[in-house]
C-alpha positions as CSV (number, residue, x, y, z in Angstrom):
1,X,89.4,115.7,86.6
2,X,92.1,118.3,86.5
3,X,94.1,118.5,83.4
4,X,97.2,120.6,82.6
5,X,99.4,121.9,79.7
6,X,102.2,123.4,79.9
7,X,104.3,125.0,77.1
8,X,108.2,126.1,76.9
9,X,108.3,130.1,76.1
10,X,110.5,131.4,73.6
11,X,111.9,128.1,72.3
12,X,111.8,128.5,68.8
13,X,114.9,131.3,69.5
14,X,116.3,128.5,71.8
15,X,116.4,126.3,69.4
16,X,117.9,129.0,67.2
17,X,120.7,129.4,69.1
18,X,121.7,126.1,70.1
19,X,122.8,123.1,68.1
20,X,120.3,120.8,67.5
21,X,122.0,118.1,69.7
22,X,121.9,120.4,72.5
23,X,118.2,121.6,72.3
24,X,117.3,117.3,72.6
25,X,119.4,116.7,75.6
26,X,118.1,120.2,77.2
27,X,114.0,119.2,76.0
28,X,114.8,115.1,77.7
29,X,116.6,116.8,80.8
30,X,112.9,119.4,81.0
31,X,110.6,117.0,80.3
32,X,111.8,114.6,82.5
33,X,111.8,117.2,85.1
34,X,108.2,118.1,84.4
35,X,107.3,114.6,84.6
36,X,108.6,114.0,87.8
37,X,106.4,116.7,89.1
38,X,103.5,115.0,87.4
39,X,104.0,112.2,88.8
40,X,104.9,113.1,92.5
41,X,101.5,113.8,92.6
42,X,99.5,111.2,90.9
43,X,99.0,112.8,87.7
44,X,98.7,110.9,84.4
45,X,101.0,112.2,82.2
46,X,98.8,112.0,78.4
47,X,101.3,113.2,76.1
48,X,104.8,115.5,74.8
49,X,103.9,117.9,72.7
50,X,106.9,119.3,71.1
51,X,108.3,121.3,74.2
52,X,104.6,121.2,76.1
53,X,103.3,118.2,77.6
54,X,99.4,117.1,78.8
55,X,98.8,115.5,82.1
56,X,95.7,114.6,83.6
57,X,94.8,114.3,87.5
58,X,92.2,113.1,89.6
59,X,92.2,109.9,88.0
60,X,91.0,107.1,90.1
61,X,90.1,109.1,92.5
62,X,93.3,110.5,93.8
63,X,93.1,114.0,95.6
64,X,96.5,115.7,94.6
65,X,95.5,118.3,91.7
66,X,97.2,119.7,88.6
67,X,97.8,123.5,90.1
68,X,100.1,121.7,93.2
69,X,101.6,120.1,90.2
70,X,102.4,123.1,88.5
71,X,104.1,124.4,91.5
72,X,106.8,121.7,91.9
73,X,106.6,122.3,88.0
74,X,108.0,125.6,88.8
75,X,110.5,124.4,90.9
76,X,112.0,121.7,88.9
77,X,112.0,124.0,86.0
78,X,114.2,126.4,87.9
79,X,116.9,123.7,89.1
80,X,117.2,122.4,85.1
81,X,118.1,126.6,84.4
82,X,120.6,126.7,87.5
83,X,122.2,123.3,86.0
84,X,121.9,124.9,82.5
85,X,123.4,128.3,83.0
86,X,122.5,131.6,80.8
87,X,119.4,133.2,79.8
88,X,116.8,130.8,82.2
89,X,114.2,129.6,80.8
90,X,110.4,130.2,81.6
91,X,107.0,128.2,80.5
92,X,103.1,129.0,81.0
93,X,101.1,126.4,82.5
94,X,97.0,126.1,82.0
95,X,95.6,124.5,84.3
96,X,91.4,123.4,83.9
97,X,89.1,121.1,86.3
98,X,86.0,119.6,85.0
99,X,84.3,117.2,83.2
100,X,86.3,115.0,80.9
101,X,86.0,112.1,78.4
102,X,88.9,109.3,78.6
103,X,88.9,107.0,75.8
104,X,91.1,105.9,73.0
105,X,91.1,108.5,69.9
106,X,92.5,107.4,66.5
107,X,92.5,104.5,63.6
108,X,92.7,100.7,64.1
109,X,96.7,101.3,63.2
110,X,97.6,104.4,65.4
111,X,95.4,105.8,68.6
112,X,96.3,107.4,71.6
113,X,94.8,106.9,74.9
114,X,93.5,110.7,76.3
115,X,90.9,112.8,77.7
116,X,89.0,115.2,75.3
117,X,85.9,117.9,75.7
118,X,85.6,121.5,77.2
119,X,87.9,120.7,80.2
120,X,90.4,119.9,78.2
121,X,90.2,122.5,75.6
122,X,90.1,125.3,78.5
123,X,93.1,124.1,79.9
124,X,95.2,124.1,76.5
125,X,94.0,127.3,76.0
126,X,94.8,128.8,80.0
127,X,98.4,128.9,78.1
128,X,97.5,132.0,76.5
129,X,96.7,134.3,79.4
130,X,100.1,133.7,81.4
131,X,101.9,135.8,78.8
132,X,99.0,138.5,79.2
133,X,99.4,138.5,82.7
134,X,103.1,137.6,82.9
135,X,102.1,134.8,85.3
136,X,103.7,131.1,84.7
137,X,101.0,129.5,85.9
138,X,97.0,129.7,85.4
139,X,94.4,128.0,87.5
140,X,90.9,128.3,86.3
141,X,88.1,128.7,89.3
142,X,87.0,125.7,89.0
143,X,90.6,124.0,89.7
144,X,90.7,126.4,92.6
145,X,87.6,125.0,94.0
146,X,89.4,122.2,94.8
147,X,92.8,123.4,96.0
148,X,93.7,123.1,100.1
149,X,92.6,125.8,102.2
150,X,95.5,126.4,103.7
151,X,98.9,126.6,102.9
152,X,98.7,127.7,98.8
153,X,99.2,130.7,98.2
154,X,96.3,132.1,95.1
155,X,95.7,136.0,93.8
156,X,92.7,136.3,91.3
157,X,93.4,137.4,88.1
158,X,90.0,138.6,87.3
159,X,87.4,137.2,84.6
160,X,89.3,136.9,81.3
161,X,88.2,135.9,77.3
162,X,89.9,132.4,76.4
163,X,89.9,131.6,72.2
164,X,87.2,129.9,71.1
165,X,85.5,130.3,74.1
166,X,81.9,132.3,74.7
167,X,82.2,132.8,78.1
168,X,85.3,134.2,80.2
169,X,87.0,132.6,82.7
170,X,87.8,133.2,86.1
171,X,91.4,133.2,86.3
172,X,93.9,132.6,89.3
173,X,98.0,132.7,89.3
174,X,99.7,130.4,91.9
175,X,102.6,132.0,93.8
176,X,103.0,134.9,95.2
C-alpha cells in the first residue's frame, strides 16, 4: 500500500496571527480540500492530525497512488490560498509504498482503525526532507516504482538519512 502524510508549514505563526475562529474555518476549508484530493483517487483517508492528515492507498486493490494524490494535493492547496488572500500557505507531503498492517489499534473504549509498521513510519517521516530540499512533496523509490510511465513529471533527490531510520532513502520530488 501507499500511504501519505502531509503537514501544514509554518502554522503555529498562523495561528499566531489569526483569531482562533479564523484558523478553524481556514483548517475545515484545507482539510476538506486535501480530502477531496484523497479521495478523487481512491485513497482511504486514516486520520487529521492537527493541521496534517494520514491517508492510505492501494486499498482493495485500486491502482491510483498517494504521489498522484499529492499532486491534486498541491493544486487544491493553491486555490484555498487564492480564495484566502496574503502570505499563501505551503505544506510538505511524505509519501511511502510498502508493506503495511491494517487493523484496529487501541482499548475496548476507544480504537482507531489504521495501518502501522515501517511503511508507515517512513512516510511520516518523508515530511522532514521537503523542508531540506525545499520540495512540497516527497516520494520514496519505492512509491515511484509504481507511478505511470508517462505523463508524471519526477527529479531524484538523491539517497537521504530519515530519523530513526538505519538506512537512507531514495528520495524523489514530484513537479517540476
Amino acid at each position: 500500500m501507499t500511504v501519505l502524510f502531509a503537514d501544514l508549514r509554518d502554522s503555529t505563526t498562523l495561528a499566531e496571527s489569526m483569531p482562533s475562529e479564523e484558523v478553524v474555518l481556514f483548517l475545515n476549508d484545507y482539510v476538506r480540500a486535501m480530502a477531496r484530493a484523497v479521495f478523487a483517487h481512491d485513497g482511504m483517508l486514516d486520520k487529521f492530525l492537527g493541521d496534517g492528515l494520514m491517508a492510505i492507498f492501494r486499498v482493495l486493490d485500486h491502482d491510483d497512488d498517494g504521489a498522484v494524490a499529492a499532486e491534486q494535493m498541491r493544486d487544491e492547496l493553491q486555490t484555498v490560498n487564492a480564495l484566502r488572500g496574503g502570505t499563501p500557505i505551503r505544506f510538505g507531503v511524505g509519501v511511502n509504498t510498502g508493506t503495511v498492517v491494517l487493523g484496529s489499534i487501541g482499548i475496548a473504549r476507544r480504537s482507531d482503525f489504521t495501518a502501522v509498521g515501517d511503511t508507515v513510519n517512513t512516510a511520516a517521516r518523508l515530511q522532514e526532507p521537503t523542508k531540506e530540499f525545499g520540495e512540497e512533496i516527497v516520494p520514496s523509490a519505492g512509491t515511484v516504482e509504481w507511478l505511470p510511465s508517462e505523463g508524471f513529471r519526477l527529479r531524484k533527490l538523491g539517497n537521504a538519512p530519515i530519523r530513526g531510520r538505519r538506512e537512507a532513502v531514495e528520495l524523489y520530488t514530484v513537479g517540476d
